[in-house]
Gaussian input, Z-matrix of N, CA and C with variables (Angstrom, degrees):
# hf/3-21g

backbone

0 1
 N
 C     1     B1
 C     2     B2     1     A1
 N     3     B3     2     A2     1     D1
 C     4     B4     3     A3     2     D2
 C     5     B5     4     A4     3     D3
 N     6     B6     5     A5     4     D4
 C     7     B7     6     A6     5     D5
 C     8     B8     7     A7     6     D6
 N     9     B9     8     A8     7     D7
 C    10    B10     9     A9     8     D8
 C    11    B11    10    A10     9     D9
 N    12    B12    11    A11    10    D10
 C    13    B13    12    A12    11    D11
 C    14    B14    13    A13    12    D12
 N    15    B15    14    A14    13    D13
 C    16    B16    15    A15    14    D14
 C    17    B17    16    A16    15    D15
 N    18    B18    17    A17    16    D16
 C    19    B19    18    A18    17    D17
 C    20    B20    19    A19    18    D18
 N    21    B21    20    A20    19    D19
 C    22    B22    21    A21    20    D20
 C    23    B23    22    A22    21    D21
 N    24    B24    23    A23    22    D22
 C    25    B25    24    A24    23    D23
 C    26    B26    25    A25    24    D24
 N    27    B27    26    A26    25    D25
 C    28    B28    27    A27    26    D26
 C    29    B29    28    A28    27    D27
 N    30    B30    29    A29    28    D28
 C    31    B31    30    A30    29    D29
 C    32    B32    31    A31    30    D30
 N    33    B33    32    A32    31    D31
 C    34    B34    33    A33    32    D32
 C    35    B35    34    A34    33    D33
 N    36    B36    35    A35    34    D34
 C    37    B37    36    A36    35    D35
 C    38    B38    37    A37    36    D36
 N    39    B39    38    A38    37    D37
 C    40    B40    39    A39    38    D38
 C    41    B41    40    A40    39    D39
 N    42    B42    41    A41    40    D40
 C    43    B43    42    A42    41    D41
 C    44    B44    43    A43    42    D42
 N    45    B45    44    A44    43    D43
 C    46    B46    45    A45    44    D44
 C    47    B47    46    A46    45    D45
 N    48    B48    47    A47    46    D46
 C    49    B49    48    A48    47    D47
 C    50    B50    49    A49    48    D48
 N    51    B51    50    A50    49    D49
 C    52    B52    51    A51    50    D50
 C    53    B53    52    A52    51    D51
 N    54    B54    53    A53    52    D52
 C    55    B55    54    A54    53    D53
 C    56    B56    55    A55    54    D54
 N    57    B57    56    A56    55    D55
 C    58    B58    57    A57    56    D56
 C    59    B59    58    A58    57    D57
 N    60    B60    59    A59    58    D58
 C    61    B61    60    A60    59    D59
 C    62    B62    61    A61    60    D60
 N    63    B63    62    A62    61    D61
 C    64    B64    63    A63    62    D62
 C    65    B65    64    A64    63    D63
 N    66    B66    65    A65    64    D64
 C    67    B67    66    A66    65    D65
 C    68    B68    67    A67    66    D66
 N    69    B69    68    A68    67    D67
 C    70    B70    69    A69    68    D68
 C    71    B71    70    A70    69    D69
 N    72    B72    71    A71    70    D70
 C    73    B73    72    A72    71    D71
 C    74    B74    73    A73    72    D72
 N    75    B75    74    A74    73    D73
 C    76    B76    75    A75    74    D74
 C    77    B77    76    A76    75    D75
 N    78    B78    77    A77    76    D76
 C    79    B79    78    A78    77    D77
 C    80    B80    79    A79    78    D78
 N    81    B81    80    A80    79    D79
 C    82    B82    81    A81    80    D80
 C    83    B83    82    A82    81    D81
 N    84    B84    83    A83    82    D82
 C    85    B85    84    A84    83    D83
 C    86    B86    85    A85    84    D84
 N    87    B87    86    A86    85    D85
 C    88    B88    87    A87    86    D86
 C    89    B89    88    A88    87    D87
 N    90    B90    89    A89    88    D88
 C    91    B91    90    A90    89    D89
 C    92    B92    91    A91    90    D90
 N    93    B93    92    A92    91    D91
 C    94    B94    93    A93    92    D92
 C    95    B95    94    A94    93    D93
 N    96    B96    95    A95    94    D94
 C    97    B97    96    A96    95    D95
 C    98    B98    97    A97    96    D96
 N    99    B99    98    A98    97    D97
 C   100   B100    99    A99    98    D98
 C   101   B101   100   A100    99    D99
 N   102   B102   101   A101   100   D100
 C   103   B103   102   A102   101   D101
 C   104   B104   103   A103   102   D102
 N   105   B105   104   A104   103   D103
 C   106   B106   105   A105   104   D104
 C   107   B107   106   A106   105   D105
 N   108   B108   107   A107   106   D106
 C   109   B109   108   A108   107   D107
 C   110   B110   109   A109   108   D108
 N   111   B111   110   A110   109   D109
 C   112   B112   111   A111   110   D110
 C   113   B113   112   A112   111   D111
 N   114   B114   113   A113   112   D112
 C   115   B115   114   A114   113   D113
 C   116   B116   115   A115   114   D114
 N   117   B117   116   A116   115   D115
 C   118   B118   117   A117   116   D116
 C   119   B119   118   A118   117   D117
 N   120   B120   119   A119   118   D118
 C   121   B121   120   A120   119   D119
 C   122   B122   121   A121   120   D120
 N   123   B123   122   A122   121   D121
 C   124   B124   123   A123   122   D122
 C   125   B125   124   A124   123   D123
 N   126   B126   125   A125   124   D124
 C   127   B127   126   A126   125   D125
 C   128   B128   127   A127   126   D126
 N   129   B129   128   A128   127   D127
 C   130   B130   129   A129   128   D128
 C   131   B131   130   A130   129   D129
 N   132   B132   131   A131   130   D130
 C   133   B133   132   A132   131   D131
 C   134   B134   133   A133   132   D132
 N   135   B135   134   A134   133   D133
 C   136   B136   135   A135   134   D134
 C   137   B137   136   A136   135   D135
 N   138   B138   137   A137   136   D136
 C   139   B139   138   A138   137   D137
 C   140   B140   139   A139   138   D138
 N   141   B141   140   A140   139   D139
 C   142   B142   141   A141   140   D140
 C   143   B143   142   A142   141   D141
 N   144   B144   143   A143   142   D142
 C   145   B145   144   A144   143   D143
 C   146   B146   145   A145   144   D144
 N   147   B147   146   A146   145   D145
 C   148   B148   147   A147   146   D146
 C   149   B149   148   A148   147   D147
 N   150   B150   149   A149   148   D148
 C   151   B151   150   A150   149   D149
 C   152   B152   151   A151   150   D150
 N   153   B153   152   A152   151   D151
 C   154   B154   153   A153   152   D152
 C   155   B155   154   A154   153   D153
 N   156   B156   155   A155   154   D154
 C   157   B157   156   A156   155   D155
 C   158   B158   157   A157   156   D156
 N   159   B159   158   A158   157   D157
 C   160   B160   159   A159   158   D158
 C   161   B161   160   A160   159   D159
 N   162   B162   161   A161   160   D160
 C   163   B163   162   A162   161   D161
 C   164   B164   163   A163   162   D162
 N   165   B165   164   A164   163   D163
 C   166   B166   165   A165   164   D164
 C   167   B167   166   A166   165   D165
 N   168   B168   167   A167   166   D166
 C   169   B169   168   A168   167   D167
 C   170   B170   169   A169   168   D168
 N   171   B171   170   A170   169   D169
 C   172   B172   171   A171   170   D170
 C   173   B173   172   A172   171   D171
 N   174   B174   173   A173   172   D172
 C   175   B175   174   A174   173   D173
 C   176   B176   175   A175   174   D174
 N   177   B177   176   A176   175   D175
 C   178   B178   177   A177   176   D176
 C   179   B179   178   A178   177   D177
 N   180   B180   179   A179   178   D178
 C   181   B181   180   A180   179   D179
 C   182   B182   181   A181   180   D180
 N   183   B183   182   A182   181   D181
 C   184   B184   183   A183   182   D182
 C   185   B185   184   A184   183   D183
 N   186   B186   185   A185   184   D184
 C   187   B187   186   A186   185   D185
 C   188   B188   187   A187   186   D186
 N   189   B189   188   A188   187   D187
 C   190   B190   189   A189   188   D188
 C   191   B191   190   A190   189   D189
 N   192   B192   191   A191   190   D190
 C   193   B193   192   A192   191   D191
 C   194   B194   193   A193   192   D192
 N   195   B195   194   A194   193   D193
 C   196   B196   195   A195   194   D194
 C   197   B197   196   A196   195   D195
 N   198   B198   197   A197   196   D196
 C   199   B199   198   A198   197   D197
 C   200   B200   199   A199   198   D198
 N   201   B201   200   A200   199   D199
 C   202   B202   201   A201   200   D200
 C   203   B203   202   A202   201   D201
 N   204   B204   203   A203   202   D202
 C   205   B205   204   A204   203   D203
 C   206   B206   205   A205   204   D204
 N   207   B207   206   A206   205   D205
 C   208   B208   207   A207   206   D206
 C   209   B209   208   A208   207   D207
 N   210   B210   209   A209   208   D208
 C   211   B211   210   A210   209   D209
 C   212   B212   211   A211   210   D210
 N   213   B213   212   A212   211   D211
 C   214   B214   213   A213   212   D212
 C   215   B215   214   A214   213   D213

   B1=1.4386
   B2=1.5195
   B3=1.2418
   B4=2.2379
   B5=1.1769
   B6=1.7135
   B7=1.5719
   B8=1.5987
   B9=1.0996
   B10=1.5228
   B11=1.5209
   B12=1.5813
   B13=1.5932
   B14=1.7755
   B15=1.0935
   B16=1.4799
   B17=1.4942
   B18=1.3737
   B19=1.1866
   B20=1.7915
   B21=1.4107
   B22=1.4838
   B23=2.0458
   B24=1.0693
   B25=1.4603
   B26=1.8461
   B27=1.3659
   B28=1.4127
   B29=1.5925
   B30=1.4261
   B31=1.4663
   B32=1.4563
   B33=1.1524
   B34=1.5627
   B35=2.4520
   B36=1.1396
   B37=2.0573
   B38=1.3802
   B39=1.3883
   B40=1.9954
   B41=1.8136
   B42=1.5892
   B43=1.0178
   B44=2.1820
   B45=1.4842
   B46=1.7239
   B47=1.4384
   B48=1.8667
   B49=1.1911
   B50=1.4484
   B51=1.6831
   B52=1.0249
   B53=1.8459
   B54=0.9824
   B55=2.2038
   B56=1.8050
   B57=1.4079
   B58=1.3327
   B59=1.4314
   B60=1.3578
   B61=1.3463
   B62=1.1592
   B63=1.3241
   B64=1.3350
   B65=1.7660
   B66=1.4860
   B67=1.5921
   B68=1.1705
   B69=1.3986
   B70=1.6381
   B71=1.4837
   B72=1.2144
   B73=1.5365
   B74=1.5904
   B75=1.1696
   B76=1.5215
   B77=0.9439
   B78=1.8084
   B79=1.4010
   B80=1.6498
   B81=1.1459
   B82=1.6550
   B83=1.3519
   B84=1.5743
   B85=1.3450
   B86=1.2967
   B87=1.7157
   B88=1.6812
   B89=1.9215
   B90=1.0412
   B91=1.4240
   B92=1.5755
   B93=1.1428
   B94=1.3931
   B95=1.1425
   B96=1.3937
   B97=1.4427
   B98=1.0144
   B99=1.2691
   B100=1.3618
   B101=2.1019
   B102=1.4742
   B103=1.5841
   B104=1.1570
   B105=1.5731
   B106=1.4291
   B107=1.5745
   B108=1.1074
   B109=1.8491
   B110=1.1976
   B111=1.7555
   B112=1.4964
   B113=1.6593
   B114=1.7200
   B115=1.6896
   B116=1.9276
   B117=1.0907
   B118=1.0921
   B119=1.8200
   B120=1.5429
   B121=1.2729
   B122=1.5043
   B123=1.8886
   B124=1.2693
   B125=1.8308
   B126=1.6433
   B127=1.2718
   B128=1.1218
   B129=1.8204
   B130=1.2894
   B131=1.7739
   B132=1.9362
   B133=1.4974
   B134=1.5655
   B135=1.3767
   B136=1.1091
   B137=1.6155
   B138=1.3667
   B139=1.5414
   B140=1.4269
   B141=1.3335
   B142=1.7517
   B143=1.6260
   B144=0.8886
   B145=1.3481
   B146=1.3162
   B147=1.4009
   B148=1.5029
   B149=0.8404
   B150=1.8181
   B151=1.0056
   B152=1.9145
   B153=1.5511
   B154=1.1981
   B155=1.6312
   B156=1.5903
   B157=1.4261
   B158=1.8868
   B159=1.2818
   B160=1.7372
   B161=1.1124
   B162=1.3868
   B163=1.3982
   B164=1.9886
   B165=1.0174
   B166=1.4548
   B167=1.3274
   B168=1.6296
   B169=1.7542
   B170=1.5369
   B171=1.4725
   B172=1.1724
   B173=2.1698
   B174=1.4043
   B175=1.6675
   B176=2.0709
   B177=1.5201
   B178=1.3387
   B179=1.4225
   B180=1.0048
   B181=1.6644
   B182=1.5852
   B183=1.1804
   B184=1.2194
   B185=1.3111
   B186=1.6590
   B187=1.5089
   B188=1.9180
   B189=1.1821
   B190=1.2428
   B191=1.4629
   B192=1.3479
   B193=1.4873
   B194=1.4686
   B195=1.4698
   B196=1.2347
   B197=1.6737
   B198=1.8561
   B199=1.4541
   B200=1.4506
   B201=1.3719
   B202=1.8348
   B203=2.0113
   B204=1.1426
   B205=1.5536
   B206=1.9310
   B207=1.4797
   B208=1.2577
   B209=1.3767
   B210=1.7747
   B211=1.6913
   B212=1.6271
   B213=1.6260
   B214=1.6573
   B215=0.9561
   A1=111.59
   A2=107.15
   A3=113.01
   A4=122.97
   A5=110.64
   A6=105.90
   A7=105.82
   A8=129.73
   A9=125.54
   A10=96.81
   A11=103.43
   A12=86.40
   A13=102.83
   A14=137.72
   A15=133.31
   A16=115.44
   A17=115.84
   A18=134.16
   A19=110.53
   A20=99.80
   A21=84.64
   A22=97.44
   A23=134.79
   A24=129.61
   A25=97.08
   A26=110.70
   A27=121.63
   A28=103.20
   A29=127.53
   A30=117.19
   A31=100.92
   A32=150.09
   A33=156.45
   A34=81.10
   A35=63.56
   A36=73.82
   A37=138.60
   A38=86.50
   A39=97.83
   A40=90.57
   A41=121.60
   A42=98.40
   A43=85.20
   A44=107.62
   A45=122.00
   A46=115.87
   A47=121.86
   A48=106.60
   A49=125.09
   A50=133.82
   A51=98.29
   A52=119.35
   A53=96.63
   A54=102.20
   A55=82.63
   A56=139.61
   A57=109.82
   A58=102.65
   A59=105.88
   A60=121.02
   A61=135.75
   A62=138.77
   A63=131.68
   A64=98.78
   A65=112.17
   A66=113.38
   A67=121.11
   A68=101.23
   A69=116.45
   A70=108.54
   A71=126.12
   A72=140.71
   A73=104.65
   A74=133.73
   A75=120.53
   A76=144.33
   A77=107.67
   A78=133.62
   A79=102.27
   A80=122.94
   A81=112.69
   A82=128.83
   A83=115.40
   A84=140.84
   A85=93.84
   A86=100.63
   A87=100.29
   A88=113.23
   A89=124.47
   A90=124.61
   A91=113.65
   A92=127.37
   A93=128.52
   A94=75.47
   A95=149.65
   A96=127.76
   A97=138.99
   A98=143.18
   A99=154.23
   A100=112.01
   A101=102.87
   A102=88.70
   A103=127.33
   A104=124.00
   A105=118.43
   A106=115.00
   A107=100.36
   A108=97.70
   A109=127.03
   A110=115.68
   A111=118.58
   A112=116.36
   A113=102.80
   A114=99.67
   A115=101.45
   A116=102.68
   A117=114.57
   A118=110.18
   A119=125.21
   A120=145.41
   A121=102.23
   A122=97.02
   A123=126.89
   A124=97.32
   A125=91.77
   A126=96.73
   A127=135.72
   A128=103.71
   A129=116.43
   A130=108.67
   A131=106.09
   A132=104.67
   A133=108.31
   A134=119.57
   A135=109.77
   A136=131.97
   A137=94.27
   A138=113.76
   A139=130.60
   A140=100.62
   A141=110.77
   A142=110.97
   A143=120.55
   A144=121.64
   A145=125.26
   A146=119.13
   A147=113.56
   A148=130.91
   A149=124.97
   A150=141.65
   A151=104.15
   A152=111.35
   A153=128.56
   A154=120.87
   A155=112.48
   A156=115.60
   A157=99.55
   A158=113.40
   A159=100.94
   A160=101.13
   A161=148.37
   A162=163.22
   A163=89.30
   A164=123.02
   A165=129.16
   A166=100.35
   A167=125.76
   A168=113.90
   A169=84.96
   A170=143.32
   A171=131.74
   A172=102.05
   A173=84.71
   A174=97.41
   A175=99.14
   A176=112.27
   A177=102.31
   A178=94.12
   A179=140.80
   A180=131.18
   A181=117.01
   A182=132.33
   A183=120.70
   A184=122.23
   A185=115.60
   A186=105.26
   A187=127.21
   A188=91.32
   A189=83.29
   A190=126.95
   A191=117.01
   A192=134.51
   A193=103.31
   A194=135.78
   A195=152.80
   A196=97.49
   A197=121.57
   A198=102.24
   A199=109.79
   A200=103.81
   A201=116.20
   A202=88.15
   A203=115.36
   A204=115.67
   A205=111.85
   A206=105.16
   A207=88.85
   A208=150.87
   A209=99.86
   A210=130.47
   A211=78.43
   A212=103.15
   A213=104.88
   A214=124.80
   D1=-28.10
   D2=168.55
   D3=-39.49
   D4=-28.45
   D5=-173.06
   D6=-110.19
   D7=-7.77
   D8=168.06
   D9=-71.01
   D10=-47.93
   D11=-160.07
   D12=-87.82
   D13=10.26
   D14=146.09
   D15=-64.06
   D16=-52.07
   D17=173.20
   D18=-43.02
   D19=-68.74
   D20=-166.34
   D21=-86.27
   D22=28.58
   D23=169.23
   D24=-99.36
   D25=-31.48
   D26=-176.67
   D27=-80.91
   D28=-28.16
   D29=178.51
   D30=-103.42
   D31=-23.22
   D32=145.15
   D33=101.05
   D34=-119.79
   D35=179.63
   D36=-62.85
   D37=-3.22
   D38=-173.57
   D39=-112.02
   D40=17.37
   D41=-168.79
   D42=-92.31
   D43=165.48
   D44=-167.33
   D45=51.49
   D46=15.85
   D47=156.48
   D48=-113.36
   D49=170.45
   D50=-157.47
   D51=-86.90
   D52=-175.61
   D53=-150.95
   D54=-78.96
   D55=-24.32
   D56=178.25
   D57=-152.54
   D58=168.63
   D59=-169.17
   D60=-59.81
   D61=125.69
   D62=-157.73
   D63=-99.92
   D64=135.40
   D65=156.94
   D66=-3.72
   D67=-78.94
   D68=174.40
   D69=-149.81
   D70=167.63
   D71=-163.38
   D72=-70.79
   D73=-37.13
   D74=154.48
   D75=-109.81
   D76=39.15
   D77=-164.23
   D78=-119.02
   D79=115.71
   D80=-171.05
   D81=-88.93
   D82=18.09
   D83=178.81
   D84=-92.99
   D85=140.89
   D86=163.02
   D87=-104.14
   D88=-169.28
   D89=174.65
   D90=-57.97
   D91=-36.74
   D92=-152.93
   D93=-101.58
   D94=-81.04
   D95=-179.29
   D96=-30.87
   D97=-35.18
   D98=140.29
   D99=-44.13
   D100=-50.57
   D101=165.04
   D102=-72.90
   D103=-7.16
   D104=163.76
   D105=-96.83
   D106=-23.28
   D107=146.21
   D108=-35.37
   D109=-80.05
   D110=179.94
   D111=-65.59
   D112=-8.00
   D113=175.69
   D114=-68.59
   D115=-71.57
   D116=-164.90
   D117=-41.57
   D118=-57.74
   D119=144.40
   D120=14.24
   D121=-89.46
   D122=-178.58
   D123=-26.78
   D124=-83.05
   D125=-171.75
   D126=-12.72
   D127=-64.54
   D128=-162.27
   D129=-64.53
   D130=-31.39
   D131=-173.66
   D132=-73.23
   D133=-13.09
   D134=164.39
   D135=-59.38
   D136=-56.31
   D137=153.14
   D138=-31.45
   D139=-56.08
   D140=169.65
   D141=-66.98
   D142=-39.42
   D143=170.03
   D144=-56.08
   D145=-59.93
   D146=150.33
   D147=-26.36
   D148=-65.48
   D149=-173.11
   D150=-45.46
   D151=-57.46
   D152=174.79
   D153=-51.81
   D154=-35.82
   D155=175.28
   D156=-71.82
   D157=-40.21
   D158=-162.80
   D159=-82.62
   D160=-26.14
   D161=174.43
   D162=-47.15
   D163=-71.90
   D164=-155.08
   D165=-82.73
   D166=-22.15
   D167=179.10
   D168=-81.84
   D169=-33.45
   D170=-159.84
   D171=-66.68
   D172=-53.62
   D173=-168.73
   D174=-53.91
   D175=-43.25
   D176=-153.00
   D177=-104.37
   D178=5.67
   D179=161.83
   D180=-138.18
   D181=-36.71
   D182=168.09
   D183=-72.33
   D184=-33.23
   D185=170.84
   D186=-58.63
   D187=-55.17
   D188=177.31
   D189=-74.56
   D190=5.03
   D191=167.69
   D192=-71.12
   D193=-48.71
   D194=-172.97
   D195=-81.19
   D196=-9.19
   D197=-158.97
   D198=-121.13
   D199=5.89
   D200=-125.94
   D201=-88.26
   D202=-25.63
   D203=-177.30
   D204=-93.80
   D205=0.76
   D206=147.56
   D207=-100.19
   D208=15.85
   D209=-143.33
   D210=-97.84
   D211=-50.79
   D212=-159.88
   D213=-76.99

């Protein structure tokens, strides 16, 4: 029982609420959760994008580089 009650004499009023900030008051995400939200997000559209740029140099110049002698 020594370290609850150090604990909450050491946090005075913030001791049983929660340790960080929520979005908003009936939103159950806190801040740091939400920035690893849009981290990850980001990421992935970066990712997709790539994915999307090599997809279309593949389709519009290497294919028909690999295709070009069955046209003729």
């Amino acid at each position: 029982m020594g370290e609850a009650k150090r604990r909450k004499d050491a946090m005075g009023e913030k001791y049983g609420q929660p340790q960080q900030e929520r979005i908003m008051p009936w939103v159950p995400v806190t801040k740091s959760q939400a920035e690893i939200f849009v981290k990850w997000t980001t990421r992935g559209a970066w990712i997709g994008i790539g994915i999307m740029v090599a997809a279309w140099v593949t389709i519009r110049f290497i294919g028909p580089a690999f295709g070009w002698w069955q046209v003729v």
